[in-house]
Chimera marker file (.cmm) of the C-alpha trace (Angstrom):
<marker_set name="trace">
<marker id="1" x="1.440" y="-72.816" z="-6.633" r="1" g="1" b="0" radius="0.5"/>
<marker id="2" x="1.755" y="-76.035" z="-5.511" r="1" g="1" b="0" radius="0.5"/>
<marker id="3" x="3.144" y="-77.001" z="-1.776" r="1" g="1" b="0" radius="0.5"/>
<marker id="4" x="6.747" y="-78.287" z="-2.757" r="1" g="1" b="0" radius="0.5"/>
<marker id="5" x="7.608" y="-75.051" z="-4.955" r="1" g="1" b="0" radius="0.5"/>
<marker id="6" x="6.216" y="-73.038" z="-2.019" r="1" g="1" b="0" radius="0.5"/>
<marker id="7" x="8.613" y="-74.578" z="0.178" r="1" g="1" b="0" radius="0.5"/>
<marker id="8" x="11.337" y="-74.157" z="-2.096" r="1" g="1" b="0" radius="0.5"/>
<marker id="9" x="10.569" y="-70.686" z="-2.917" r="1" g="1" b="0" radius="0.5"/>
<marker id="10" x="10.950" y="-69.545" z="0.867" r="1" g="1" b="0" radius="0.5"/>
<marker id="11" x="13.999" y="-71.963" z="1.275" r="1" g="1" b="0" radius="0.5"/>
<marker id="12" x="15.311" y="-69.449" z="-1.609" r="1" g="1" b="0" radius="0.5"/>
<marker id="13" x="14.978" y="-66.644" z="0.442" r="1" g="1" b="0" radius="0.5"/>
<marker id="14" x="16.172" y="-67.969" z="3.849" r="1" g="1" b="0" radius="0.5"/>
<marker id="15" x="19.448" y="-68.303" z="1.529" r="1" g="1" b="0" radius="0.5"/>
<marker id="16" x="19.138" y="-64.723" z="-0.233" r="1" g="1" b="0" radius="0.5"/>
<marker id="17" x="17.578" y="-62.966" z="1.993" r="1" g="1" b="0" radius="0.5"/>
<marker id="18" x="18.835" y="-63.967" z="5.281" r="1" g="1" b="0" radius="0.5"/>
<marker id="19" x="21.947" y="-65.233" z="4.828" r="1" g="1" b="0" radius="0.5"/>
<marker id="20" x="22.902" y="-63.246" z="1.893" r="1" g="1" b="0" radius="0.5"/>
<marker id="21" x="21.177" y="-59.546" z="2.778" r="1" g="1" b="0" radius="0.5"/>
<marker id="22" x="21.083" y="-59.877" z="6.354" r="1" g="1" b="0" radius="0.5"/>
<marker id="23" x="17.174" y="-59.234" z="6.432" r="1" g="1" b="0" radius="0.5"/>
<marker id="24" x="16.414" y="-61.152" z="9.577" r="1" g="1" b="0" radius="0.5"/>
<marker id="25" x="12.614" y="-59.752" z="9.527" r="1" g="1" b="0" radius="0.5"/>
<marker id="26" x="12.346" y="-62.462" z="6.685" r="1" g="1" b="0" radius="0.5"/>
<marker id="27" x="12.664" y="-65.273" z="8.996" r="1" g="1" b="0" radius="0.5"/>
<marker id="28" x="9.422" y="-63.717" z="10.630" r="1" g="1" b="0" radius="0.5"/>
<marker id="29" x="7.403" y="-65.097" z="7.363" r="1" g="1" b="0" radius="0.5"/>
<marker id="30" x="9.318" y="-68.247" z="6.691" r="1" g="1" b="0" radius="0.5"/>
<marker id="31" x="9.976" y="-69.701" z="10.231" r="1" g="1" b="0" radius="0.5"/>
<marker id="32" x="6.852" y="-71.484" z="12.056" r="1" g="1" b="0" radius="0.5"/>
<marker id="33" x="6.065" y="-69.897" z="15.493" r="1" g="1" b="0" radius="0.5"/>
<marker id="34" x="7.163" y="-73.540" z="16.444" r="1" g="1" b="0" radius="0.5"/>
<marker id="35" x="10.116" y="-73.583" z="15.011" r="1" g="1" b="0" radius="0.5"/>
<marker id="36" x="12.582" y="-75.839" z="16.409" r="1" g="1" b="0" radius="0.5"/>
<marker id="37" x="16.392" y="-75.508" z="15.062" r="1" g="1" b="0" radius="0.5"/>
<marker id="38" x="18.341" y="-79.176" z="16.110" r="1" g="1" b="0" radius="0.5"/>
<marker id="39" x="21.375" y="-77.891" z="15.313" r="1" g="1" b="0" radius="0.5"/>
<marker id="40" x="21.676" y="-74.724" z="17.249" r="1" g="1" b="0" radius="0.5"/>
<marker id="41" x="24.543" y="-75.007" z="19.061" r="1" g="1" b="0" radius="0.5"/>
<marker id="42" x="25.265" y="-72.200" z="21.936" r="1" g="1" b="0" radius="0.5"/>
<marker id="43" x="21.871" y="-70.765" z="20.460" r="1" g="1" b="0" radius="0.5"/>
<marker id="44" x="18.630" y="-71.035" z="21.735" r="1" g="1" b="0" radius="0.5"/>
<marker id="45" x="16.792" y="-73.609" z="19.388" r="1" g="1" b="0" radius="0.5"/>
<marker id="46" x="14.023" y="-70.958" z="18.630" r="1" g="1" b="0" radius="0.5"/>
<marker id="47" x="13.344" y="-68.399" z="15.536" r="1" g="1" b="0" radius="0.5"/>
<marker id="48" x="14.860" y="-65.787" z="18.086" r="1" g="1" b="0" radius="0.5"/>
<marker id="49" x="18.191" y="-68.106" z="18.253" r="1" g="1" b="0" radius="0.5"/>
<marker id="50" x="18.378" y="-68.428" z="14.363" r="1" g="1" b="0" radius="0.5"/>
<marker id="51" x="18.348" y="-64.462" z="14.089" r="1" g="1" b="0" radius="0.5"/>
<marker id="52" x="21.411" y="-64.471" z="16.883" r="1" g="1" b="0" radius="0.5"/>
<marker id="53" x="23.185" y="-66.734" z="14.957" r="1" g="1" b="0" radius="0.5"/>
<marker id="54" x="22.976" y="-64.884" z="11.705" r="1" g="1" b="0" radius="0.5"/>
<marker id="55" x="23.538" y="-61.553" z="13.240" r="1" g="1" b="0" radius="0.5"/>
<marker id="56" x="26.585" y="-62.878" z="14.849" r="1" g="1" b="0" radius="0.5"/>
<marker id="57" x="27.640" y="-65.007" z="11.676" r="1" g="1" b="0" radius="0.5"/>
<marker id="58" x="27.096" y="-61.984" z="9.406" r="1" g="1" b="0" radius="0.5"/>
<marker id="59" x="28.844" y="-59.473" z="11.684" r="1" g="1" b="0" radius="0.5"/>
<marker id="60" x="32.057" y="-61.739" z="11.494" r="1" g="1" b="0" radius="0.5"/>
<marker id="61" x="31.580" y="-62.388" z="7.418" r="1" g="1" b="0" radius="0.5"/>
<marker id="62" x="29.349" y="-59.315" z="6.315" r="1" g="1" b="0" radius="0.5"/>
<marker id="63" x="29.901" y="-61.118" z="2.493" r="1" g="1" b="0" radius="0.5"/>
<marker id="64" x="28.539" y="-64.026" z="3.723" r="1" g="1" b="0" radius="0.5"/>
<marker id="65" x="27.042" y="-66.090" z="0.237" r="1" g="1" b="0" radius="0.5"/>
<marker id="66" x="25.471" y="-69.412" z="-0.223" r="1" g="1" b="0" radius="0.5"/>
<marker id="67" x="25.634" y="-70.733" z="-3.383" r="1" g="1" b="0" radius="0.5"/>
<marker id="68" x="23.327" y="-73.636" z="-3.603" r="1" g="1" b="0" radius="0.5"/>
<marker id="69" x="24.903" y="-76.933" z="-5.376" r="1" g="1" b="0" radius="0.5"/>
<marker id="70" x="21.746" y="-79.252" z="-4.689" r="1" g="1" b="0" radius="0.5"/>
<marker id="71" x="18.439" y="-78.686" z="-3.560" r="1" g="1" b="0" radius="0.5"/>
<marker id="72" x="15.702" y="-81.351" z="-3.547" r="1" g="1" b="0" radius="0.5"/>
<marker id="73" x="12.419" y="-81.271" z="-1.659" r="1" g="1" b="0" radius="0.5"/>
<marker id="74" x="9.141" y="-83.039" z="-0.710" r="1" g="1" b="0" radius="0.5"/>
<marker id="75" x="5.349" y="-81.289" z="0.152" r="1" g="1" b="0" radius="0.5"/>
<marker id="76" x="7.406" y="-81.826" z="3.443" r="1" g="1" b="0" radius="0.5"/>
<marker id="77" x="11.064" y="-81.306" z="3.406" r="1" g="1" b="0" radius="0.5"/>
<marker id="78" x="13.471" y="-79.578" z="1.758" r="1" g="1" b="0" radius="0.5"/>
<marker id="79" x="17.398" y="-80.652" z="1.513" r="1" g="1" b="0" radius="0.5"/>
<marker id="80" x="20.061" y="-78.654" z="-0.339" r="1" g="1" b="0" radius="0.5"/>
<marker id="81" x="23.671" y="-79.018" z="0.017" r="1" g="1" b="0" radius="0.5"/>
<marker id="82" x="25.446" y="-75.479" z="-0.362" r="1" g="1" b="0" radius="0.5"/>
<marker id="83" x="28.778" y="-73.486" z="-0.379" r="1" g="1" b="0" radius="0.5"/>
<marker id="84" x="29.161" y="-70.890" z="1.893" r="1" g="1" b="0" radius="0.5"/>
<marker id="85" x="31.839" y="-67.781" z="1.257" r="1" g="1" b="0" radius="0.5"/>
<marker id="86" x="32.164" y="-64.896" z="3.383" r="1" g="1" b="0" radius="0.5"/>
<marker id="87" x="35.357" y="-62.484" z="4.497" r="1" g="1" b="0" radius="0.5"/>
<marker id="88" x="36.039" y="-62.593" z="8.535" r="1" g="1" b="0" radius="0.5"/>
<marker id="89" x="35.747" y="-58.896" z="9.323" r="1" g="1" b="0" radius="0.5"/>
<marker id="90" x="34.293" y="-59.381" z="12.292" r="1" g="1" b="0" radius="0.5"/>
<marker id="91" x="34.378" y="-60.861" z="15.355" r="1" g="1" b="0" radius="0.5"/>
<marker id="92" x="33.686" y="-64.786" z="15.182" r="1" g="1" b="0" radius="0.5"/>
<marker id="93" x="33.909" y="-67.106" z="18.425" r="1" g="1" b="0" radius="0.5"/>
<marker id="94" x="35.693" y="-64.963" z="20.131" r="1" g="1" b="0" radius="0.5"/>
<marker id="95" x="38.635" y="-64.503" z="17.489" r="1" g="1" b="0" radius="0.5"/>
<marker id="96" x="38.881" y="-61.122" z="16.024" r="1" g="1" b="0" radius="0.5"/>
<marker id="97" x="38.983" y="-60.569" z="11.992" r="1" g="1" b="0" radius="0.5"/>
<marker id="98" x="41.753" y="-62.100" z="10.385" r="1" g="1" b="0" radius="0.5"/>
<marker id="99" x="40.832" y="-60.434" z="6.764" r="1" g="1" b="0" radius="0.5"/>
<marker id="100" x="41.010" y="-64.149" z="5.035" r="1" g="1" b="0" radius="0.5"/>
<marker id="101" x="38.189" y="-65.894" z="3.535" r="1" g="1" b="0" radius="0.5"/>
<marker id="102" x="36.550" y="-68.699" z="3.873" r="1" g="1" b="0" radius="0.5"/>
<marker id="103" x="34.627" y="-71.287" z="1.820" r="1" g="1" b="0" radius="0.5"/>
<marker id="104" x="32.852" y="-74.268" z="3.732" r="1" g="1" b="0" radius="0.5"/>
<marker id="105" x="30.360" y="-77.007" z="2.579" r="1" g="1" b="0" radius="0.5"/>
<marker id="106" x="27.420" y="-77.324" z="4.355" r="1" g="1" b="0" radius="0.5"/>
<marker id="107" x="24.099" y="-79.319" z="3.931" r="1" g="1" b="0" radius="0.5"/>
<marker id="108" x="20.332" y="-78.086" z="5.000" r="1" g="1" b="0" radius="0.5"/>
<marker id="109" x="17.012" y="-80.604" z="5.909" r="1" g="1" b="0" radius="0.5"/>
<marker id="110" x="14.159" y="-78.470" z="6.505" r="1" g="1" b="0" radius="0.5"/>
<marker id="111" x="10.436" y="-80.021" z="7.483" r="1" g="1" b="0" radius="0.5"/>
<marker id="112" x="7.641" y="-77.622" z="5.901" r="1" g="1" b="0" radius="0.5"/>
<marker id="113" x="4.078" y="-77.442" z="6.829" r="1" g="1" b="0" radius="0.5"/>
<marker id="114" x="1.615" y="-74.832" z="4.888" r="1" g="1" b="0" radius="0.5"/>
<marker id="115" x="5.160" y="-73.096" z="3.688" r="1" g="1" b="0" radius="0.5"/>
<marker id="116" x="6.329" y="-72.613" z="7.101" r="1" g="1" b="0" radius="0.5"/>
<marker id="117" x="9.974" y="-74.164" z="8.676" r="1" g="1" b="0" radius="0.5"/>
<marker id="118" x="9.171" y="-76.148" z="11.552" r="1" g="1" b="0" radius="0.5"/>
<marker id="119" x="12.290" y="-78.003" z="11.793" r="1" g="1" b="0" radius="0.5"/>
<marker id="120" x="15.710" y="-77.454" z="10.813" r="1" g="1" b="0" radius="0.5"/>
<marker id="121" x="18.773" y="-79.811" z="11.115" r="1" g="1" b="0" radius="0.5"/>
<marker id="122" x="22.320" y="-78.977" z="9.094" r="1" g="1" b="0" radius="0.5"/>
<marker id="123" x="25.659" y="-79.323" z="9.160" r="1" g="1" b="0" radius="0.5"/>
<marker id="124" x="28.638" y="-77.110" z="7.872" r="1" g="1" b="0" radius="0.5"/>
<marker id="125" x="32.274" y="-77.580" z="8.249" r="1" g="1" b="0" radius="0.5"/>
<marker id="126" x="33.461" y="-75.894" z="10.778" r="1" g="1" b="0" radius="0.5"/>
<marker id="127" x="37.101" y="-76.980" z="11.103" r="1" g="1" b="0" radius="0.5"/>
<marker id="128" x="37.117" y="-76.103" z="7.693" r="1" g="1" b="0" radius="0.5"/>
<marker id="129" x="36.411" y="-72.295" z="8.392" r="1" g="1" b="0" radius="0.5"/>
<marker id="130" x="38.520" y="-72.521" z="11.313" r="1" g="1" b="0" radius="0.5"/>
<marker id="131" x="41.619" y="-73.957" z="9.360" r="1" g="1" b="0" radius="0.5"/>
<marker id="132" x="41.105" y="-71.457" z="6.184" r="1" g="1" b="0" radius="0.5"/>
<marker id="133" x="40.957" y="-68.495" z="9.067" r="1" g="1" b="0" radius="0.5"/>
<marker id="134" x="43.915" y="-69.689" z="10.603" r="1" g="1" b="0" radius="0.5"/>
<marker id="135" x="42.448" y="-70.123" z="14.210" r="1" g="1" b="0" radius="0.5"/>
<marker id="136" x="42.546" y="-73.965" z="14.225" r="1" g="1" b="0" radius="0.5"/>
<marker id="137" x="45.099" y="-75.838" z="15.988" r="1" g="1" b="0" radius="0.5"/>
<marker id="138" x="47.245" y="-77.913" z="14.542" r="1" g="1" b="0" radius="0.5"/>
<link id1="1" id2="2" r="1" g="1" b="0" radius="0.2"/>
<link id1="2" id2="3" r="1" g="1" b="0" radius="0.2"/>
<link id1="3" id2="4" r="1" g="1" b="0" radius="0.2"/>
<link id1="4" id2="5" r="1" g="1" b="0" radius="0.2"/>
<link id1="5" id2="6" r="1" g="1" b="0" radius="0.2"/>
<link id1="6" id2="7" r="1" g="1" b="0" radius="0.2"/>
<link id1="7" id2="8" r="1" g="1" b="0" radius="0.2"/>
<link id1="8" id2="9" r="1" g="1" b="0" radius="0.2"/>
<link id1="9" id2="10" r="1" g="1" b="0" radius="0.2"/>
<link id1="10" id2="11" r="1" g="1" b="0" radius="0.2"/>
<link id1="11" id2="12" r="1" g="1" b="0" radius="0.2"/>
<link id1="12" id2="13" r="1" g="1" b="0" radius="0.2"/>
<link id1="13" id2="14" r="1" g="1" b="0" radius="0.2"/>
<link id1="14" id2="15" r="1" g="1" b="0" radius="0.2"/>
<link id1="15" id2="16" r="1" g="1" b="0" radius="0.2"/>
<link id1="16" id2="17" r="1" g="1" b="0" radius="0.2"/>
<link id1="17" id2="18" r="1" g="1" b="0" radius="0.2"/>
<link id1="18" id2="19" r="1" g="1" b="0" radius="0.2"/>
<link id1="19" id2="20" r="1" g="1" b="0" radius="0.2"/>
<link id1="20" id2="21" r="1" g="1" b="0" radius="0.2"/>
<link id1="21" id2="22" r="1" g="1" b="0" radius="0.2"/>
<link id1="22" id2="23" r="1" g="1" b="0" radius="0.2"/>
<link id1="23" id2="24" r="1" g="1" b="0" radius="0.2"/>
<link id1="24" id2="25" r="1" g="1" b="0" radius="0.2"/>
<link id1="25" id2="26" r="1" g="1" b="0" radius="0.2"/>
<link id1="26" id2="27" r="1" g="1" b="0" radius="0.2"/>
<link id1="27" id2="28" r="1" g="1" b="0" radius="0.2"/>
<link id1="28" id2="29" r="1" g="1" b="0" radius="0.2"/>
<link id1="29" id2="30" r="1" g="1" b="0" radius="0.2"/>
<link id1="30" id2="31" r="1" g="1" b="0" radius="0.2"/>
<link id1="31" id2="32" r="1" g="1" b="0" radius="0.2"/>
<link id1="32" id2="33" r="1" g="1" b="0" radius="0.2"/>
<link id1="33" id2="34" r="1" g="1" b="0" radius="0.2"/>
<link id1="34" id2="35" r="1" g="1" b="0" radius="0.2"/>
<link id1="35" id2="36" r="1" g="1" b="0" radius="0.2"/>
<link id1="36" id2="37" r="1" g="1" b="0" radius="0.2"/>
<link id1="37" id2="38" r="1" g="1" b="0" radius="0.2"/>
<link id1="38" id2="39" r="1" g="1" b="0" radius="0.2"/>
<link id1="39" id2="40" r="1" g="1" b="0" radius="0.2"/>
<link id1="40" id2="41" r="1" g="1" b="0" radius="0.2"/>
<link id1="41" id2="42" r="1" g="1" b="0" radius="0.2"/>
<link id1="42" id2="43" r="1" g="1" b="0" radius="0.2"/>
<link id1="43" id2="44" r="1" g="1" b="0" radius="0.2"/>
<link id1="44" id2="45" r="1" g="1" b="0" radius="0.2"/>
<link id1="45" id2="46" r="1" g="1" b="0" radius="0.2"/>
<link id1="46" id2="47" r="1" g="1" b="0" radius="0.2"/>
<link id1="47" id2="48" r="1" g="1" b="0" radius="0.2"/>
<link id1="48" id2="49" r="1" g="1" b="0" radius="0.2"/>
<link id1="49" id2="50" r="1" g="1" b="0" radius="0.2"/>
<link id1="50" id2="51" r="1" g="1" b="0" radius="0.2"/>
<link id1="51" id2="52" r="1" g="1" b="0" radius="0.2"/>
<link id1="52" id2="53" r="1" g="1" b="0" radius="0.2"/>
<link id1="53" id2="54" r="1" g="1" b="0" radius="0.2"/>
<link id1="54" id2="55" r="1" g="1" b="0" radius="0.2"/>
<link id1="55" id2="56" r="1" g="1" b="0" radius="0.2"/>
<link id1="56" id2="57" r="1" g="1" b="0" radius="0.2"/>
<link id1="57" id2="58" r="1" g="1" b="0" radius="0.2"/>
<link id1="58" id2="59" r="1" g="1" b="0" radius="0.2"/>
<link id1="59" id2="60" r="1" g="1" b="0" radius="0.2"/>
<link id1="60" id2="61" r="1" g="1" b="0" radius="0.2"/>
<link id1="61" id2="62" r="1" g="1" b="0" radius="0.2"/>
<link id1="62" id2="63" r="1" g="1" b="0" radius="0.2"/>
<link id1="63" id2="64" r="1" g="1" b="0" radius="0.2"/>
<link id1="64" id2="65" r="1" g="1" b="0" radius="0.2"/>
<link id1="65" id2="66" r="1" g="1" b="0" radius="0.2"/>
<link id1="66" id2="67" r="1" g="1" b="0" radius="0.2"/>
<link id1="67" id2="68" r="1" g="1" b="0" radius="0.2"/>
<link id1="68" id2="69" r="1" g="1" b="0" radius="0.2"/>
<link id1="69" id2="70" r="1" g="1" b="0" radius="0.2"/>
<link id1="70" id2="71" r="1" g="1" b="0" radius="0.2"/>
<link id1="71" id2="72" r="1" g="1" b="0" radius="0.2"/>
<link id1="72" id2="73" r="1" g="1" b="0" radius="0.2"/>
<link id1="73" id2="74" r="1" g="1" b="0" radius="0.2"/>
<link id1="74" id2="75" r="1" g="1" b="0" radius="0.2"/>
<link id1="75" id2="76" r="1" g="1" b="0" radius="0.2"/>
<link id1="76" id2="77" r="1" g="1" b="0" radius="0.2"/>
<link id1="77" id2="78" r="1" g="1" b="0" radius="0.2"/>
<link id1="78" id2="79" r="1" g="1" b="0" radius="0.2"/>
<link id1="79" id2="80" r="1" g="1" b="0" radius="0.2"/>
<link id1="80" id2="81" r="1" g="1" b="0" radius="0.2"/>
<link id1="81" id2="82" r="1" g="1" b="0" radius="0.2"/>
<link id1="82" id2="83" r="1" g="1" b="0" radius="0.2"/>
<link id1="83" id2="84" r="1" g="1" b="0" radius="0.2"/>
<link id1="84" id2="85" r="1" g="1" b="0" radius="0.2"/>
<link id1="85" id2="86" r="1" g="1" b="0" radius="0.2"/>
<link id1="86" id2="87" r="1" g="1" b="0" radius="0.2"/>
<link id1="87" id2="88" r="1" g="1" b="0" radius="0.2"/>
<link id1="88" id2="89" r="1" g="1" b="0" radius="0.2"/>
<link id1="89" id2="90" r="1" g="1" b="0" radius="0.2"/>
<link id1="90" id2="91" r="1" g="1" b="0" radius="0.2"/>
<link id1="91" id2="92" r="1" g="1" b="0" radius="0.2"/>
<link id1="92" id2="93" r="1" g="1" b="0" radius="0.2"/>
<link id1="93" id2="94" r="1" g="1" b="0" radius="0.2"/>
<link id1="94" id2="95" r="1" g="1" b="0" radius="0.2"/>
<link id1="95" id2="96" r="1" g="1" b="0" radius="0.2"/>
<link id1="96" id2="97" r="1" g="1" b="0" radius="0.2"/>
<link id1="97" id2="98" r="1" g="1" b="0" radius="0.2"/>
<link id1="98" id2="99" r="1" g="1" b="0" radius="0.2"/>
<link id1="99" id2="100" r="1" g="1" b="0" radius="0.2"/>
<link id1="100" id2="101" r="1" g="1" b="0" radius="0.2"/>
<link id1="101" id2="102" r="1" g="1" b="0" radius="0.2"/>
<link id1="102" id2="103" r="1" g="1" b="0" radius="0.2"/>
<link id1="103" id2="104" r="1" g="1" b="0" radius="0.2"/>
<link id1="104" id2="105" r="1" g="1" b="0" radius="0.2"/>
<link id1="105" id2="106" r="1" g="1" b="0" radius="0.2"/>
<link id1="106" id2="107" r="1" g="1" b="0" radius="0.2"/>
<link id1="107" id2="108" r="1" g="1" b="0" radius="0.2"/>
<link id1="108" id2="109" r="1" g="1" b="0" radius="0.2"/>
<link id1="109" id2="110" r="1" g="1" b="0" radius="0.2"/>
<link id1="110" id2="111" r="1" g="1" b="0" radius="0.2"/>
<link id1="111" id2="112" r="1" g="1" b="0" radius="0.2"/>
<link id1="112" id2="113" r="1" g="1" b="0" radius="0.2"/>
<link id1="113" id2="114" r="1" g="1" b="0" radius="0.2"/>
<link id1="114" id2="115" r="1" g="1" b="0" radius="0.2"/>
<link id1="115" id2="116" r="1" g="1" b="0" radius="0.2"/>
<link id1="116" id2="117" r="1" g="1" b="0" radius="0.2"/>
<link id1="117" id2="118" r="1" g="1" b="0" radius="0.2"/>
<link id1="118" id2="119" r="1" g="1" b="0" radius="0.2"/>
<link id1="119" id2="120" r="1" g="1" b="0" radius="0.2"/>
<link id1="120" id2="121" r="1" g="1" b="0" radius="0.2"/>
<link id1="121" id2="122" r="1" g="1" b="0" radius="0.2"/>
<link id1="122" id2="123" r="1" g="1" b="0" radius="0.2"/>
<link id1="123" id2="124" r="1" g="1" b="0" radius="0.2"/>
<link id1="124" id2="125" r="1" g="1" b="0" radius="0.2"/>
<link id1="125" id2="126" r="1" g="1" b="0" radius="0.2"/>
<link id1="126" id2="127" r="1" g="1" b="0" radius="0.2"/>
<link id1="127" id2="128" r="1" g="1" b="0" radius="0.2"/>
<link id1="128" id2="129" r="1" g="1" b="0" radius="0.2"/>
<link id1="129" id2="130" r="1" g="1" b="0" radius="0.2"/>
<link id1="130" id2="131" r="1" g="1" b="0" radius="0.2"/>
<link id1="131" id2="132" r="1" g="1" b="0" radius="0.2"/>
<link id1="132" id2="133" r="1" g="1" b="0" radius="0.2"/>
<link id1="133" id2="134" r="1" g="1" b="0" radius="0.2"/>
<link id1="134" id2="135" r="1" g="1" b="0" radius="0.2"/>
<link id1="135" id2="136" r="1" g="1" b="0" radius="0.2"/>
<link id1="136" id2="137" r="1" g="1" b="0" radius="0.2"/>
<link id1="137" id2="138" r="1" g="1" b="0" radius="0.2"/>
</marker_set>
């Protein structure tokens, strides 16, 4: 298997897997021990902050989906631009579950090395979420 399907491959099941199932173990195999997340927000920018920020994100939308719209990738990177869905039953920032659901775009860059993320940046819309939840201020 060549290096850019490899990547791809364990993009797919960061997606499925991780976000989809919940199986944070899987980052284990698919993050680099120096794995660096730009985009962490109030988490640590480490593997150990991903898996807090997808056991808080799927506690508030157990659901939670991503349906992938785009995906292209290098030997190096991988970039997809996806949809995610989810139901708030759960706690999320500090709001408890309103029942509604949510659908937000997001996009994904990921730098590989030997099939490995070492770097993640990505964006999703969060006033989006916040709006369909109705938590946002108007």
């Amino acid at each position: 298997m060549d290096t850019r399907q490899k990547n791809i491959d364990a993009q797919k099941r960061w997606g499925d897997e991780v976000a989809g199932q919940g199986r944070l173990d899987v980052l284990d195999e698919i993050l680099a021990d120096d794995f660096v997340d730009h985009d962490s927000g109030d988490y640590a920018p480490t593997r150990e902050g991903l898996k807090d920020f997808f056991r808080d994100f799927r506690t508030a939308f157990p659901d939670l989906a991503l349906e992938v719209e785009e995906m292209v990738a290098t030997d190096d990177y991988v970039a997809f631009r996806y949809t995610a869905r989810g139901t708030h039953t759960g706690e999320f920032m500090g709001h408890a579950p309103t029942g509604r659901s949510i659908e937000a775009p997001a996009m994904q860059l990921g730098k590989w090395r030997d099939g490995r993320c070492t770097d993640r940046w990505g964006v999703t819309d969060q006033s989006k979420i916040l709006e369909q939840l109705g938590l946002l201020d108007a």
